[in-house]
Kinemage of the C-alpha trace (Angstrom):
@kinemage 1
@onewidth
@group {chain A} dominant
@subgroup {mainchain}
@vectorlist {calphas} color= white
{ca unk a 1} P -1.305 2.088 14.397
{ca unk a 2} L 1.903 -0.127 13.960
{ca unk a 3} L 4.279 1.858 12.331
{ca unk a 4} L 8.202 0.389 12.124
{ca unk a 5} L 11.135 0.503 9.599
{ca unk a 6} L 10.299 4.561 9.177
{ca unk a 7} L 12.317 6.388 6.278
{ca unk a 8} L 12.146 9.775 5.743
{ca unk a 9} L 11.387 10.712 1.934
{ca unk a 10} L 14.380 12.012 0.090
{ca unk a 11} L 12.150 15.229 -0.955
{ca unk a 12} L 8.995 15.471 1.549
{ca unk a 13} L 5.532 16.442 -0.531
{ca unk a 14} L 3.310 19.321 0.557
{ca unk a 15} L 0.024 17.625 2.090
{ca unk a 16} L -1.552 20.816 -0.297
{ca unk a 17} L 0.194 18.827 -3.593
{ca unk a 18} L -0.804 15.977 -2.329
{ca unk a 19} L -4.694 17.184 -1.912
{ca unk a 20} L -4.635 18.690 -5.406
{ca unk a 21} L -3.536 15.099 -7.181
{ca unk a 22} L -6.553 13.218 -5.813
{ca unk a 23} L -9.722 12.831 -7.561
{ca unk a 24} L -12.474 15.346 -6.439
{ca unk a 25} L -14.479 12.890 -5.024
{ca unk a 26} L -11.767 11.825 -2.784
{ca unk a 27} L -10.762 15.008 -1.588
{ca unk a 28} L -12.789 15.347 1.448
{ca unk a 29} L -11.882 11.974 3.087
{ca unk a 30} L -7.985 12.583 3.104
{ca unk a 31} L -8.508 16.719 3.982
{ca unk a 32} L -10.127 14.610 6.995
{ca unk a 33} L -7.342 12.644 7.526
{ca unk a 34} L -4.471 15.223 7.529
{ca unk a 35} L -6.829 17.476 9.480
{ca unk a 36} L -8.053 15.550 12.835
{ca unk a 37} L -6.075 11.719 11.514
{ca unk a 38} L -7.476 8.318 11.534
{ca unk a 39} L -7.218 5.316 8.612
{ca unk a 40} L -8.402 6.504 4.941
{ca unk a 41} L -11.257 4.863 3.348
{ca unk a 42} L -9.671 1.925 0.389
{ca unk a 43} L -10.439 3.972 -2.510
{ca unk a 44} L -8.759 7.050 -0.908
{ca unk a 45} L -5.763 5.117 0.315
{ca unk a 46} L -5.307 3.483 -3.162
{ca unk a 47} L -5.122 7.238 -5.065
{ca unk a 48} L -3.432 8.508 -2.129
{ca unk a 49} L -0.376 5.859 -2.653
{ca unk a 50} L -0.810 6.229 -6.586
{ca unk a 51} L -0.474 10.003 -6.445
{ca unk a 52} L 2.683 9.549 -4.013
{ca unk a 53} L 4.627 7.306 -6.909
{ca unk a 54} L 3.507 9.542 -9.298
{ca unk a 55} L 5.675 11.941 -7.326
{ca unk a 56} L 7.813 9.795 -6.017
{ca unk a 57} L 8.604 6.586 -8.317
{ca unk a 58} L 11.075 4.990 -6.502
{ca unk a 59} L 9.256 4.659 -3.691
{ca unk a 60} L 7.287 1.769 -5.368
{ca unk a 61} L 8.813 -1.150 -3.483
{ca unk a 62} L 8.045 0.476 -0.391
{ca unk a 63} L 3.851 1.090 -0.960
{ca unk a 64} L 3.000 -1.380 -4.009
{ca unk a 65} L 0.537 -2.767 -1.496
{ca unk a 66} L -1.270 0.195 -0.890
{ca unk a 67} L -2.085 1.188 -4.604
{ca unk a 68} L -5.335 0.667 -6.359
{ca unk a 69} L -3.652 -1.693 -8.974
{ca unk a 70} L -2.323 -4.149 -6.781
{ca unk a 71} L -6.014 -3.866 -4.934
{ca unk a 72} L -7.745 -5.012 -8.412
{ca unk a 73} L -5.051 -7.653 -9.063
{ca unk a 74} L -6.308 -9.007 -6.082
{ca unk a 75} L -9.536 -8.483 -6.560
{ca unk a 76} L -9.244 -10.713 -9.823
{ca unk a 77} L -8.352 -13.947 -7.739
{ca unk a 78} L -11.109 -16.470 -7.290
{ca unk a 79} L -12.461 -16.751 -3.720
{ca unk a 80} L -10.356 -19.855 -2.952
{ca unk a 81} L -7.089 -18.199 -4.995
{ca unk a 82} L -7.001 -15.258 -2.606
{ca unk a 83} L -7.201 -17.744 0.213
{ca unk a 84} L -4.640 -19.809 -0.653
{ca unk a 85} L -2.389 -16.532 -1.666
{ca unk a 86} L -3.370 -15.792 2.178
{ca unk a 87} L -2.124 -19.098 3.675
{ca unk a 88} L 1.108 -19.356 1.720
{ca unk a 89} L 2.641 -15.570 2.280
{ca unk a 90} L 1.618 -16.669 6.113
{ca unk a 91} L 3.304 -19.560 6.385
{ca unk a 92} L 6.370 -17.877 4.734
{ca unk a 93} L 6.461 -15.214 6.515
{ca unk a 94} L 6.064 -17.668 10.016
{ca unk a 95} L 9.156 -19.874 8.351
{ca unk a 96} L 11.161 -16.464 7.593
{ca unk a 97} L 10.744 -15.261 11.248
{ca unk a 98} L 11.167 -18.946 13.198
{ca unk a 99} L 14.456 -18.491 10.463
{ca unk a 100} L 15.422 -15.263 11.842
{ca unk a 101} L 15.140 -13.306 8.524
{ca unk a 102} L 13.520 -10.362 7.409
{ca unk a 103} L 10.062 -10.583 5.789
{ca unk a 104} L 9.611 -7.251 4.150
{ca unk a 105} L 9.870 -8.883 0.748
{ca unk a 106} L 6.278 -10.345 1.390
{ca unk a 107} L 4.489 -7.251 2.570
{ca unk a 108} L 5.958 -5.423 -1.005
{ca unk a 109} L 5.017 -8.570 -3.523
{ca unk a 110} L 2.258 -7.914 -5.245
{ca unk a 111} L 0.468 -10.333 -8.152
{ca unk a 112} L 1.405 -8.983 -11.046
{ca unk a 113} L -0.598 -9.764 -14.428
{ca unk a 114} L 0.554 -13.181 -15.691
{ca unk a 115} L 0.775 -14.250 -11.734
């Protein structure tokens, strides 16, 4: 796992509250996960993030793309649009970086409806 740029929540959330938010279905993967760790499944990730900004709004910026929304947004796209969406936030991010400047802006856009 690659984990940088780590923030500490202004009011942590009980794993338990956390547990209790997410659909029944999806229970069992992320008790998995906080139990013996490892990546979630999409759909679990997606109501995992969605239940954090439920409790947590302003974290939004920070895990947009993680939620389900932003993963049917995408979904949307043609074949060739999500390619080309691909390409262009790589070559920006390759110019930002030869630039020397921060690309966090490009991991938090997400398409938004009229995009």
């Amino acid at each position: 796992m690659n984990l940088k740029d780590l923030e500490p929540l202004a009011e942590p959330i009980d794993f338990g509250t956390l547990l209790a938010r997410m659909p029944p279905r999806l229970q069992r993967y992320l008790q998995e996960a906080f139990e013996e760790g490892g990546m979630l499944p999409p759909k679990t990730l997606g109501a995992f993030v969605d239940s954090i900004l439920e409790l947590q709004p302003e974290l939004s910026q920070r895990l947009a793309r993680f939620s389900d929304r932003r993963t049917e947004m995408l979904a949307s796209l043609t074949p060739t649009g999500r390619a080309n969406l691909a390409v262009q936030k790589e070559t920006l991010t390759i110019a930002l970086e030869l630039a020397g400047l921060k690309t966090e802006e490009i991991l938090t856009w997400s398409p938004t409806e009229n995009t």
